[in-house]
C-alpha positions as CSV (number, residue, x, y, z in Angstrom):
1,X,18.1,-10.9,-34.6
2,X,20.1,-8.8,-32.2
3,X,18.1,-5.5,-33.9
4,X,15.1,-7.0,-33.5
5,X,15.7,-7.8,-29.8
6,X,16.3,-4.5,-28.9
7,X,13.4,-2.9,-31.3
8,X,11.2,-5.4,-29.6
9,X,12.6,-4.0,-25.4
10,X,12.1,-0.2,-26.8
11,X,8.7,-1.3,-27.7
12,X,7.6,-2.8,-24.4
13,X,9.4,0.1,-22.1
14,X,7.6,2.7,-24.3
15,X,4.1,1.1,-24.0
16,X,5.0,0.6,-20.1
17,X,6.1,3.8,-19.2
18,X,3.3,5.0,-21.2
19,X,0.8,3.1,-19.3
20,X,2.4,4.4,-16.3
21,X,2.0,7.9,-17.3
22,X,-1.5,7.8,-18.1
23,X,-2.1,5.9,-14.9
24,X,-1.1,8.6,-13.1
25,X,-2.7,11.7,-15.1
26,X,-6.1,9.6,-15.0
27,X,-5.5,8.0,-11.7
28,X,-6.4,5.1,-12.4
29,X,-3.9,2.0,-11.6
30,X,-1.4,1.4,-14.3
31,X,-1.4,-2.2,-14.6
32,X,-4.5,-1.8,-16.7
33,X,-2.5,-0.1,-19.5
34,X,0.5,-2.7,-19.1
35,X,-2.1,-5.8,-20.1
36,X,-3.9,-3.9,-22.9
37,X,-0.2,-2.7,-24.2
38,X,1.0,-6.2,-24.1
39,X,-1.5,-7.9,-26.2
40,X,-1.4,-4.8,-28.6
41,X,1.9,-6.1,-29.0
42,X,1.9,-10.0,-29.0
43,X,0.1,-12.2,-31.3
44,X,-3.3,-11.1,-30.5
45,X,-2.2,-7.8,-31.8
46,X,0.7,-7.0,-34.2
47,X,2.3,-10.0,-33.5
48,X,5.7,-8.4,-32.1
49,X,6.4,-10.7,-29.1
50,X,6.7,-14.2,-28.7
51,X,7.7,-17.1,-27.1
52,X,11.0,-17.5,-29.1
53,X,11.5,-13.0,-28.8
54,X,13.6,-14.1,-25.4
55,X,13.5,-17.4,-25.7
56,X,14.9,-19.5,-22.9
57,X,16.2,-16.1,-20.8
58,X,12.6,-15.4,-20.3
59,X,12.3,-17.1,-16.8
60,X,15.4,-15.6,-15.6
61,X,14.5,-12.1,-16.9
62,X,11.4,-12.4,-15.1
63,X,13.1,-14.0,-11.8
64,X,15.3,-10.6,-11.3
65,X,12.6,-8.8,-12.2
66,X,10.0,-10.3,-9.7
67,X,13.2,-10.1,-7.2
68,X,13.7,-6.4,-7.1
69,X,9.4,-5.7,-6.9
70,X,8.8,-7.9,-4.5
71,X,11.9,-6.5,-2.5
72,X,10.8,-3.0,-2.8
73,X,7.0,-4.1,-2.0
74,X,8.8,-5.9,1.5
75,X,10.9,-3.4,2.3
76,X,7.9,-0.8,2.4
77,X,6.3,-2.6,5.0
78,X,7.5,-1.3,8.7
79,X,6.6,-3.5,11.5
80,X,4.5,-0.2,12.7
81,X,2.4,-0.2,9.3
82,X,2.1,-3.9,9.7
83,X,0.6,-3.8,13.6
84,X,-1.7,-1.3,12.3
85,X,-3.6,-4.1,10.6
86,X,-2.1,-7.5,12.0
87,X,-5.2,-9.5,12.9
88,X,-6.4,-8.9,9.7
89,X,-3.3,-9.2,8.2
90,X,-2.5,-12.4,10.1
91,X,-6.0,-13.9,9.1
92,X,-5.6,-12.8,5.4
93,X,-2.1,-15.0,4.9
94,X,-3.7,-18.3,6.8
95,X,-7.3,-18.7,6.9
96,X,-7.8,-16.6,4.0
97,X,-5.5,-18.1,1.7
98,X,-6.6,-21.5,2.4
99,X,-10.2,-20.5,1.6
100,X,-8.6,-19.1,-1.7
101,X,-6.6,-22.5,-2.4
102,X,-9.7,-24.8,-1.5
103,X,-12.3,-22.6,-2.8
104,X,-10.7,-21.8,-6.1
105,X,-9.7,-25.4,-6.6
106,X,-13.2,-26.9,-5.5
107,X,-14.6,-24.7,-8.6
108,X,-11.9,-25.6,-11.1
109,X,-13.0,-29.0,-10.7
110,X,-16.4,-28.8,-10.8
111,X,-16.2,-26.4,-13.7
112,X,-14.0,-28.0,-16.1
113,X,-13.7,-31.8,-14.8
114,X,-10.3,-31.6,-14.4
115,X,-7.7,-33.6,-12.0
116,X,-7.2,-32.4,-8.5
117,X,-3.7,-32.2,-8.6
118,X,-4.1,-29.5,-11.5
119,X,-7.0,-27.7,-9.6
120,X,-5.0,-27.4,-6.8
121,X,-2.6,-26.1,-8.5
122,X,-4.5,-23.1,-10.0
123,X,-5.7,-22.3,-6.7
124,X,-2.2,-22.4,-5.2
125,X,-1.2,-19.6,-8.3
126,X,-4.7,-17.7,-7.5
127,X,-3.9,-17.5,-4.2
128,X,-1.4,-14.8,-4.3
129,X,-2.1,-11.0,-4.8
130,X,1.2,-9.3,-5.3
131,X,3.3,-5.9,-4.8
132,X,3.1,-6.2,-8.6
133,X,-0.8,-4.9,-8.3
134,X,-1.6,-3.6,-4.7
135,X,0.9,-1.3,-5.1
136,X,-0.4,0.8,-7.6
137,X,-3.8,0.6,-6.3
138,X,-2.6,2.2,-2.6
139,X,-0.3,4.5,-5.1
140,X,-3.5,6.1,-6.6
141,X,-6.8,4.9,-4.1
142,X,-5.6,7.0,-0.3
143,X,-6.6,4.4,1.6
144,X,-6.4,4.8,5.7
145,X,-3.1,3.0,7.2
146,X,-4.9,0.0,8.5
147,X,-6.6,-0.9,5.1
148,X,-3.5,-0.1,3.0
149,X,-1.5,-2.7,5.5
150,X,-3.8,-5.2,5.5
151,X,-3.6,-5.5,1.9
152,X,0.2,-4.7,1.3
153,X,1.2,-7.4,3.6
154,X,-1.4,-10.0,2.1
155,X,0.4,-9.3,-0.9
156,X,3.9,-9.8,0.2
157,X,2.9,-13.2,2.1
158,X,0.9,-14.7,-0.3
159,X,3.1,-13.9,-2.8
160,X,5.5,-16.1,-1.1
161,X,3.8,-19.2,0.0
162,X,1.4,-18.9,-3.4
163,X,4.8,-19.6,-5.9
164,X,6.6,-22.1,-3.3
165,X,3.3,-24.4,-2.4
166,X,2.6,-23.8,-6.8
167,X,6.5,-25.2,-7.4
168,X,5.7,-28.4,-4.8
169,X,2.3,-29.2,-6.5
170,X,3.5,-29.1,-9.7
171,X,6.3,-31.2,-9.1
172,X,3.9,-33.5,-7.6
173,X,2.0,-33.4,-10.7
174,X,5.1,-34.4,-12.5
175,X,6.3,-37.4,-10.6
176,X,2.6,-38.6,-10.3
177,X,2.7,-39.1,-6.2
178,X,0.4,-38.5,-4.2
179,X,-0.3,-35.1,-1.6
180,X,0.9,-36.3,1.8
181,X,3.9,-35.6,4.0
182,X,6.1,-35.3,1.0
183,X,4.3,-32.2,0.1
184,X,4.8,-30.8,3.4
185,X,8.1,-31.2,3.6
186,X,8.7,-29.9,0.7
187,X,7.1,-26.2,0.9
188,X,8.9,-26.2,4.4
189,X,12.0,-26.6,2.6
190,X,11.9,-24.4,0.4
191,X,10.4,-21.8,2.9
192,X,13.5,-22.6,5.2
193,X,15.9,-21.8,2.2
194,X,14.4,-18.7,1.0
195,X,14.2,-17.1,4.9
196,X,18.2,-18.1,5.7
197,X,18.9,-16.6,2.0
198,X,17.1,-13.6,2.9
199,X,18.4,-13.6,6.3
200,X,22.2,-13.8,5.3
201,X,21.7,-11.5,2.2
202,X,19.9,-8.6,4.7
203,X,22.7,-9.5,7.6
204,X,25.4,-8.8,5.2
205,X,23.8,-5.6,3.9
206,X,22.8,-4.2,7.0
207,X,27.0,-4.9,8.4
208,X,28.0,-3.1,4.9
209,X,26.0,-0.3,5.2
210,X,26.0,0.3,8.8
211,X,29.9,-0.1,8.9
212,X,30.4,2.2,6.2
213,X,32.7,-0.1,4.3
214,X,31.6,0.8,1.1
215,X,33.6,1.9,-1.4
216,X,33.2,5.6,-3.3
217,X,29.9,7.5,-2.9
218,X,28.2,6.2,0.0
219,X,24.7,7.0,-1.1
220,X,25.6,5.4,-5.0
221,X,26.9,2.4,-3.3
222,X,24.4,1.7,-0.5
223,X,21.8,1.7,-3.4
224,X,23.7,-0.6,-5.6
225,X,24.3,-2.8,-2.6
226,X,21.2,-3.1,-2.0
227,X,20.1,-4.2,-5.5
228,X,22.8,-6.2,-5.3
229,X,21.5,-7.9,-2.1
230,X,17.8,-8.5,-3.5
231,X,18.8,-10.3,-6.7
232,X,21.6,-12.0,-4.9
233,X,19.5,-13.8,-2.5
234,X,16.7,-14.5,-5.2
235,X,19.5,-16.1,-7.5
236,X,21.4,-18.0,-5.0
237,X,18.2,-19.5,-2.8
238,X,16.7,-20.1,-6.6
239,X,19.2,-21.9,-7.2
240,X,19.0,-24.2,-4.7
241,X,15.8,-24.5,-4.5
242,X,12.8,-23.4,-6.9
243,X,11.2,-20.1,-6.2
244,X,12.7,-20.0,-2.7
245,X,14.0,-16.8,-4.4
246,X,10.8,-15.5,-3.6
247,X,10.8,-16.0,-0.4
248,X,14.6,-15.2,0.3
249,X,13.6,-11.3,-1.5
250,X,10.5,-11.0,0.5
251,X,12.6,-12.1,4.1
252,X,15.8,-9.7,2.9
253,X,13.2,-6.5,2.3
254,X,11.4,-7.1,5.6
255,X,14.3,-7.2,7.5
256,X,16.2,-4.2,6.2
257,X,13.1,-2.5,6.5
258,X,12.7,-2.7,9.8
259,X,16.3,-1.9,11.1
260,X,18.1,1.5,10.8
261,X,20.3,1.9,8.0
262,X,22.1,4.9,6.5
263,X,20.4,6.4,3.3
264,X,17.1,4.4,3.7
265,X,15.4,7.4,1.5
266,X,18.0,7.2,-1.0
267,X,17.6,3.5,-1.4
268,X,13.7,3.4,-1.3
269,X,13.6,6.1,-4.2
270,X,16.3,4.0,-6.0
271,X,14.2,0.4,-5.7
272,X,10.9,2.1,-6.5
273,X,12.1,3.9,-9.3
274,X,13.1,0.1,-10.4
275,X,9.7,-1.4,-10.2
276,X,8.5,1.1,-12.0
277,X,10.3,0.0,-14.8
278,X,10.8,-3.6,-14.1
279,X,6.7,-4.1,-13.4
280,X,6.2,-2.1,-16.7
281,X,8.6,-4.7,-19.0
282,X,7.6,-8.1,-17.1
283,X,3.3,-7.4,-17.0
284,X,3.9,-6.3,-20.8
285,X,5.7,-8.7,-21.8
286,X,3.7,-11.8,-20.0
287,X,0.1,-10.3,-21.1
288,X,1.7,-10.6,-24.9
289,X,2.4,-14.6,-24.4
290,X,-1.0,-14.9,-22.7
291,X,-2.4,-18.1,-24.8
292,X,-5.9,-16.1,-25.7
293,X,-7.0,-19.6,-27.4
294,X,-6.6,-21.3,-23.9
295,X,-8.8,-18.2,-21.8
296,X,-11.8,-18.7,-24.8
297,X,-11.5,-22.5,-24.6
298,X,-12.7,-22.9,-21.0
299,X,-16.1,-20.8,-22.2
300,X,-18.7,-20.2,-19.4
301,X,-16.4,-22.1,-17.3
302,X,-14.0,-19.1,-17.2
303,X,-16.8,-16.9,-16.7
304,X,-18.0,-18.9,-13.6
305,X,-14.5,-19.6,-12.5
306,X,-14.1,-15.3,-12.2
307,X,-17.5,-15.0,-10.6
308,X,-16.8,-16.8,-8.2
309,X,-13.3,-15.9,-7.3
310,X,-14.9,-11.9,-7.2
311,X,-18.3,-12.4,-5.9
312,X,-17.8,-15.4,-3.1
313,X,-14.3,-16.2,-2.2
314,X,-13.1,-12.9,-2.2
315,X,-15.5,-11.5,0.2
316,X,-15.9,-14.7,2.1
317,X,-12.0,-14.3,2.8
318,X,-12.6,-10.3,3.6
319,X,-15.5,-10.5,6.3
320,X,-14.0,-13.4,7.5
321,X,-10.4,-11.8,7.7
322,X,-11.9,-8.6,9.5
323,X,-14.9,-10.0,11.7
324,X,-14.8,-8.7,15.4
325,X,-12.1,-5.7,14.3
326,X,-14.0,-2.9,14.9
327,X,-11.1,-0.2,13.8
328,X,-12.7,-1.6,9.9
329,X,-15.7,0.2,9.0
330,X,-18.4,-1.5,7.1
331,X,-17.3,0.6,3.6
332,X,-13.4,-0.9,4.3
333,X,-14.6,-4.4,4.5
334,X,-16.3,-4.3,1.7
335,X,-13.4,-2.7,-0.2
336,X,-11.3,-5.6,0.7
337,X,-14.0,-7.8,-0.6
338,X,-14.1,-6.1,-4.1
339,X,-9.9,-5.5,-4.3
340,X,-7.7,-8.8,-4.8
341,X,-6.5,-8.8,-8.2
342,X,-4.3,-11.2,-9.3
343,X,-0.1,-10.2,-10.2
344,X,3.0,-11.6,-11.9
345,X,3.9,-14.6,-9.5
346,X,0.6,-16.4,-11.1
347,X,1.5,-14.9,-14.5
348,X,5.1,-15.7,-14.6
349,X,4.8,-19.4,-12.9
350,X,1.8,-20.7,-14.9
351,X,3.6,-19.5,-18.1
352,X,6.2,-21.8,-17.2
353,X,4.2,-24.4,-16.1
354,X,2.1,-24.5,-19.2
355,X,5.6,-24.9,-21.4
356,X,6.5,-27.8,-19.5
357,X,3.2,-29.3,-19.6
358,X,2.9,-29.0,-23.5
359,X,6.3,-30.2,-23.8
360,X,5.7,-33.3,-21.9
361,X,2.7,-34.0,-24.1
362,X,-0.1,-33.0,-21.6
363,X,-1.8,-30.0,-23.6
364,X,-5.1,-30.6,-22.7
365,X,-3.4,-29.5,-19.0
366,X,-1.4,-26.7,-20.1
367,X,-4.5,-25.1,-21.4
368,X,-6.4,-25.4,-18.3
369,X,-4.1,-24.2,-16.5
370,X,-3.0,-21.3,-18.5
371,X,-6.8,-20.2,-19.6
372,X,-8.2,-20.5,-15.8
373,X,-5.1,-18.3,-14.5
374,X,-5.1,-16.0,-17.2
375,X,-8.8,-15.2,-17.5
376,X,-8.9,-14.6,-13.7
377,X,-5.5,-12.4,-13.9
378,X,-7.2,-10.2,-16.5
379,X,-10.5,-9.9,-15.1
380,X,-9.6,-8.8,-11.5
381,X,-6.8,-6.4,-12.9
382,X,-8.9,-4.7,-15.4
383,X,-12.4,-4.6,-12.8
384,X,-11.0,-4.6,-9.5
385,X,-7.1,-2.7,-10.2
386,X,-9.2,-1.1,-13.0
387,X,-11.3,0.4,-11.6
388,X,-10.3,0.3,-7.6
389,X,-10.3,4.3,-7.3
390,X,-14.2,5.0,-8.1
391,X,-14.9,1.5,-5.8
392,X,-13.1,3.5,-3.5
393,X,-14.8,6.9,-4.0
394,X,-17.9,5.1,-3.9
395,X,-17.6,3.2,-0.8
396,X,-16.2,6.4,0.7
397,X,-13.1,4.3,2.1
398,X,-10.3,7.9,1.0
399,X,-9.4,9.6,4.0
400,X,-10.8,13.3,3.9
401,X,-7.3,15.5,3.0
402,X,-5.9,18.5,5.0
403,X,-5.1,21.2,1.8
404,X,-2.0,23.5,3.8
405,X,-1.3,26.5,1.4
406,X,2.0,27.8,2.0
407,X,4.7,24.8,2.2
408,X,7.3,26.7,4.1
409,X,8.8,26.1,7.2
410,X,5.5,27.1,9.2
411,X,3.5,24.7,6.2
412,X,6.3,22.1,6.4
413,X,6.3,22.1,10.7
414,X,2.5,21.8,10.7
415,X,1.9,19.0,8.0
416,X,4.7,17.1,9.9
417,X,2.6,16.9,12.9
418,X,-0.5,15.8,11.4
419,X,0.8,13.2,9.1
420,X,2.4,11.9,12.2
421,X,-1.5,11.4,13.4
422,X,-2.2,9.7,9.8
423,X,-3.9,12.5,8.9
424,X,-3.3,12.7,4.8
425,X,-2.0,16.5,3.6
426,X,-1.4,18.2,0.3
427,X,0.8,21.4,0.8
428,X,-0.1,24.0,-2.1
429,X,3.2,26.6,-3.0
430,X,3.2,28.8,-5.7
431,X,7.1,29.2,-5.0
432,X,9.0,26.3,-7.3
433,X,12.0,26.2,-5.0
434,X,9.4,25.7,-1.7
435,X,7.5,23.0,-3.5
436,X,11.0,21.0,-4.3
437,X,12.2,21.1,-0.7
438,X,8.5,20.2,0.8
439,X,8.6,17.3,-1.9
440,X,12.1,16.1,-0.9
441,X,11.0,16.1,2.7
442,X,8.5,13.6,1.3
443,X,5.4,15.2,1.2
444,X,2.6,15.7,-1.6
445,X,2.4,19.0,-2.7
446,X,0.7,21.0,-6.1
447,X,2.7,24.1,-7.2
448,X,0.1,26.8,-8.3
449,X,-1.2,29.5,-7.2
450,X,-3.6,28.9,-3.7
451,X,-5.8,31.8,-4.4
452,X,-7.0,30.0,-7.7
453,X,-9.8,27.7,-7.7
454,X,-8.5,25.7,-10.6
455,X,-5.0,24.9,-8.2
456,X,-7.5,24.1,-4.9
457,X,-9.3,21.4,-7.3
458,X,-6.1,19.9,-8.4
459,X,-5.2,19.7,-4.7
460,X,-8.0,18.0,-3.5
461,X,-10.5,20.5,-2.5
462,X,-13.8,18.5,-3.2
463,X,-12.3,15.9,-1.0
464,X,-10.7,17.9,1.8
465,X,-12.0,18.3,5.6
466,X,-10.3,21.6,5.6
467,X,-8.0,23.6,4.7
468,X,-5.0,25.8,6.5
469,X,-4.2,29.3,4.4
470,X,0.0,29.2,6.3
471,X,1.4,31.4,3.8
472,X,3.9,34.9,5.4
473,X,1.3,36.8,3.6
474,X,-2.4,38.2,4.9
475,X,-3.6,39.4,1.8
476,X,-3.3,35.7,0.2
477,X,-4.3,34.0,3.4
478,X,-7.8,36.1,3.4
479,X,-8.2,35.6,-0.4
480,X,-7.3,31.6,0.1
481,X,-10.1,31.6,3.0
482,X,-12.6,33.3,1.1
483,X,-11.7,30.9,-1.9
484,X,-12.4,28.1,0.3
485,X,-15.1,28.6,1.5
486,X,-17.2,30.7,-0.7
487,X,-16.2,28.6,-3.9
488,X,-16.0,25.0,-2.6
489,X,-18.1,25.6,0.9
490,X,-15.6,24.3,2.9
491,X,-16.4,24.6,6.6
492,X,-13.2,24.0,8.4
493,X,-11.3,26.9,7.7
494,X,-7.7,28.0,9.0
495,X,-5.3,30.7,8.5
496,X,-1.9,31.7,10.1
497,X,-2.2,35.6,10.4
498,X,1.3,37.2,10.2
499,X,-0.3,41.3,11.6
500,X,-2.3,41.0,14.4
501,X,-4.6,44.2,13.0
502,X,-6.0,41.6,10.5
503,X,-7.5,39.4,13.1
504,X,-10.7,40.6,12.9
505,X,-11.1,40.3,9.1
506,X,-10.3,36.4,9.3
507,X,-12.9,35.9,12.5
508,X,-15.6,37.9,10.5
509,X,-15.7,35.1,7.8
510,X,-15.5,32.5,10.5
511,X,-11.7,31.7,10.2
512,X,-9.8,30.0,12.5
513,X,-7.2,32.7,13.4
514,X,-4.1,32.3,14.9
515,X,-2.1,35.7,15.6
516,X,1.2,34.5,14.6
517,X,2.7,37.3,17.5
518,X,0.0,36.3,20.3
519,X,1.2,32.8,19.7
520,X,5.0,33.3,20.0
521,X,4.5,35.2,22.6
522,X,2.1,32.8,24.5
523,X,5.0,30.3,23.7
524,X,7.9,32.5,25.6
525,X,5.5,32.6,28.5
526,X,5.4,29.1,28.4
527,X,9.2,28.8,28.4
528,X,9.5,31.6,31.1
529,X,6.7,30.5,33.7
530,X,6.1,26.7,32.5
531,X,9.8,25.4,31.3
532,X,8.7,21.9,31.9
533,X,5.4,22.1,30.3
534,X,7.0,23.9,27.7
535,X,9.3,21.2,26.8
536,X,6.9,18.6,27.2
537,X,4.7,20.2,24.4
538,X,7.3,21.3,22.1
539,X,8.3,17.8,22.1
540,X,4.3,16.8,20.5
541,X,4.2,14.0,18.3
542,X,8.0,12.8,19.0
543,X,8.1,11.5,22.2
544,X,4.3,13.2,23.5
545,X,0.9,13.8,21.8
546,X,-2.4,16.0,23.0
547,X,-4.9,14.2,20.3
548,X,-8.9,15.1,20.6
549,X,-10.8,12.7,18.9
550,X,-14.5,12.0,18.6
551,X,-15.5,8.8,20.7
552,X,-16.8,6.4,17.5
553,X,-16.2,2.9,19.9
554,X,-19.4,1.3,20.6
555,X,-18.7,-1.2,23.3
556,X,-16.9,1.8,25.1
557,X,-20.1,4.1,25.1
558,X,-21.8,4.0,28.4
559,X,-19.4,3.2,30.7
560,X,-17.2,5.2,33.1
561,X,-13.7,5.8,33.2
562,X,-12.8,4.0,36.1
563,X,-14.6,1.0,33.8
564,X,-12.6,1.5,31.2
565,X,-9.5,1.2,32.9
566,X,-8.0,-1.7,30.8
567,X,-9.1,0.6,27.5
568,X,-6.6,3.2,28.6
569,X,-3.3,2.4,28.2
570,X,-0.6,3.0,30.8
571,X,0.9,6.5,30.1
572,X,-2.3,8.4,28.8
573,X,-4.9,10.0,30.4
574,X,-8.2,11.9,29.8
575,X,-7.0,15.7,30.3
576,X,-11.3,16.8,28.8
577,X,-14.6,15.5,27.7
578,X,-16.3,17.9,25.7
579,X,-20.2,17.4,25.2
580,X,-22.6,19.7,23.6
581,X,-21.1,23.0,24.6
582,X,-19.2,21.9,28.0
583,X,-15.7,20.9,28.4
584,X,-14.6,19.8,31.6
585,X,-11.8,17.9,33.3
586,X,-13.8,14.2,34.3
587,X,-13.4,12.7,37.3
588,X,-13.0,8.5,37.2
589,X,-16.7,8.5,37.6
590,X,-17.6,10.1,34.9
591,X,-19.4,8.1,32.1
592,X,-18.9,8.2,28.1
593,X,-21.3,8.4,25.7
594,X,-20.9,7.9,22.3
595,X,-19.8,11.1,20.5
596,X,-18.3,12.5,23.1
597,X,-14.9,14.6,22.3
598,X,-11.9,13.2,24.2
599,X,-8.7,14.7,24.8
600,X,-6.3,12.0,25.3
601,X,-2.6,13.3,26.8
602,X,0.2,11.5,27.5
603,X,3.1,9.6,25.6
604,X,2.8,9.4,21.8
605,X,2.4,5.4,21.6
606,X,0.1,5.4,24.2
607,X,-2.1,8.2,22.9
608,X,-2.3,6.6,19.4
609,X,-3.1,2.9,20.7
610,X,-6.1,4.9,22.9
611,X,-7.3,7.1,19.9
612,X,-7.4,3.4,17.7
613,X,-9.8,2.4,20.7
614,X,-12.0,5.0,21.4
615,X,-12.3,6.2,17.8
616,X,-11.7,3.2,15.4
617,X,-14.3,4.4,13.0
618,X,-13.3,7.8,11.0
């Protein structure tokens, strides 16, 4: 039995970590490969997993699990990646989710006849998105920070509330009583034990860690803490309450995400290398129990049931969620309408559910429940997870990429300061050793060769805006160039020119030049006759920013700046407004138009809140 066990967790890893390398070589999300690997293995295919393979350790092996994914999903999410997208975000967990809840439960009953109390209870499972699925979709679609939050923290909330208000209905359904204050009370509870678990669990870890009281390796320990911490709180508010663990994870992630702590890097590698292999084993293991019987018995009704989860609710909840926010463009909303698939929290609790209901003698109920979650799980992972990057490509919702070949320290300074303005780069370095440090310091890079058209494809190419040739060589900076844009017809064109006799031979091709020598010696200037302003713009993207954007805001075209006073937040200015072929300094009279290019100075926050408003459309 014991060989079989273990034959049968070799299986499931290999077909997950499988899935997850095709995923990534065909960028496509790998979720898709989990559900077809599990039902290649359970009954439906060779019959290797069961109910009885884990029998009754099955719930807690997926508790942990779900702990540690939903903890690394929470503790992803900064506060400043959450207020890039908080209306939205804010509608999508309230107004959104009940429209998911009352909607989905308004069909179920029409479609199949059954109780409320059991619709209800589908629609509280199908409310919740998941870590367990956006995750991989923002891993492979680039999706612009305010998009990527909107749907990050959706899945993190709803996550949350979906299993607790599931547990409460269910248990309703169990002891026959009626939805009223009970019910209310209930999810309240269980919300309040899962935030103090979390609370206490991140309080503790936080004092451990920012103490230094750890034994040993600092950096070993810190990550084992932190594991430590996540399944810690999920087992102790679980136990005192059903899936409060949920919520306890969720609370813990957020809060140590948003505090500083000492080998945050470390510890982020550490959880996501985790849910990698955690998502892998539970989504296997839980498409290979799915009840196939139960998803063909509800017929057309299952088919309905998916359509109009996809094609009504879904973007009912988007435009809703989104109306009046005019940083979301048309393409975005309409991404968010055709991306919610459903995770493990409906997969995992339903599974349960649907044991308890057959064991009680109410079959009839456990396959409703299990065929309507499970059709619906399966059909939005495999069309909207599925295929999520070519919705993407098609709705044009990727940010255009910045390709920098050359990722040394000249590569490295100058893709830090545009990332820091959300701007999405791929450094390309033939040399193995620079391509390792650019990749520790957390940034995508390709290692080939930049002069080759084959290693500018990999990198993006087709998809860039343009492209910087910051290599200490010339020779390859003009042949990168040339590459560029006689090859791919890439307009935007940049190169760092180490001789300032080669100047020329870049400008003739209509490269950006910059004479590496002209510029540190425009820079010593600076520091000789202009200390001040020296500092001040040495300190760009820290604790200052010079940003020129194009002026995309519609209800801001037309009027003057001395209008638009409110629009400008306090420590920015406008230093130029360039239109046509004039750039000038404006006075407060002066009045924008729409496509005007504005130069905003002043601190960093400031800069970026007035770039979001005068240029929420990219």
């Amino acid at each position: 039995m014991a060989d079989s066990l273990l034959l049968t967790v070799v299986a499931i890893f290999a077909v997950g970590i499988a899935g997850q390398l095709l995923g990534g070589r065909l960028r496509v999300p790998s979720v898709i490969f989990y559900l077809g690997g599990g039902l290649l293995l359970g009954e439906v295919g060779i019959g290797l997993i069961s109910l009885e393979t884990f029998g009754a350790g099955l719930t807690t092996v997926v508790g942990l699990s779900v702990a540690v994914i939903v903890f690394d999903g929470a503790f992803a999410l900064r506060l400043d990646r959450i207020r890039a997208a908080e209306t939205a975000s804010l509608r999508l967990v309230t107004i959104g989710a009940l429209i998911t809840l009352v909607g989905t439960a308004v069909t179920v009953r029409l479609l199949t006849g059954t109780a409320w109390d059991l619709a209800f209870l589908i629609g509280a499972l199908l409310v919740a998105t998941g870590p367990t699925v956006i995750t991989p979709i923002v891993t492979v679609v680039r999706l612009r920070p305010h998009v990527s939050a909107a749907l990050e923290t959706e899945g993190i909330v709803n996550d949350v509330t979906a299993a607790i208000l599931a547990v409460v209905i269910f248990e309703e359904i169990l002891l026959r009583e009626a939805f009223g204050p009970n019910t209310v009370v209930a999810f309240a509870e269980r919300l309040g034990v899962g935030v103090a678990s979390g609370l206490l669990a991140a309080g503790a870890t936080y004092y451990l860690l920012r103490e230094e009281l750890l034994p040993g390796d600092g950096t070993r320990a810190a990550r084992f803490t932190v594991l430590l911490a996540a399944i810690g709180a999920y087992g102790v508010a679980d136990t005192v309450s059903a899936e409060a663990g949920v919520a306890a994870v969720a609370t813990a992630g957020l809060v140590l995400a948003n505090v500083e702590i000492p080998h945050r890097e470390t510890i982020e590698s550490f959880t996501e290398d985790m849910t990698l292999l955690l998502l892998a084993f539970v989504f296997v293991s839980l498409a290979a129990l799915v009840d196939v019987e139960a998803v063909a018995g509800l017929g057309l009704a299952g088919v309905a049931l998916v359509a109009v989860i996809m094609l009504v609710l879904r973007p009912l909840v988007a435009f809703i969620s989104t109306a009046g926010i005019e940083q979301f463009t048309r393409p975005e909303r309409l991404f968010l309408s055709a991306v919610g698939p459903r995770g493990i929290i409906p997969a995992s609790v339903a599974t349960l559910f649907g044991i308890e209901l057959a064991a009680g003698g109410d079959e009839a109920a456990a396959a409703t429940l299990l065929g309507a979650v499970f059709i619906v799980i399966f059909a939005t992972d495999a069309i909207e997870a599925g295929f999520a990057r070519q919705i993407g490509d098609a709705l044009g919702v990727t940010p255009m990429r910045m390709i920098i070949v050359g990722s040394g320290r000249v590569g490295r300074s100058l893709a830090t300061q545009l990332e820091s303005r959300n701007e999405f780069v791929v450094l390309v370095d033939i040399d193995e050793a620079n391509c390792e440090t650019a990749r520790e310091e957390g940034f995508q890079v390709v290692c080939g060769d930049g002069t080759d058209a084959a290693t500018l494809t990999k990198a993006g190419i087709d998809e860039a805006k343009g492209l910087v040739a910051a290599t200490g060589d010339d020779d390859i900076n003009l042949l990168v160039c040339q590459t560029a844009m006689t090859k791919f017809g890439l307009d935007d064109v940049y190169a760092r020119v180490n001789n300032p006799d080669n100047v020329e031979q870049f400008e003739a091709l209509g490269v950006g030049a910059v004479d590496e020598p002209q510029a540190a010696a425009y820079a010593l200037d600076n520091q000789i006759e202009r200390p001040a302003l020296a500092r001040w713009m040495n300190d760009l993207g820290d604790a200052h920013d010079i940003i020129e954007i194009e002026m995309t805001a519609e209800h801001i075209a037309g009027k003057s700046i001395r209008e638009l006073t409110d629009e400008i937040p306090g420590g920015c200015l406008i230093a130029e407004i360039g239109r046509g072929e004039d750039a000038h300094v404006p006075d407060a009279d002066e009045t924008i138009e729409y496509g005007d290019r504005i130069t905003f100075l002043g601190d960093s926050a400031a800069v970026k809140k007035a770039v979001g408003r005068f240029h929420p459309h990219d």
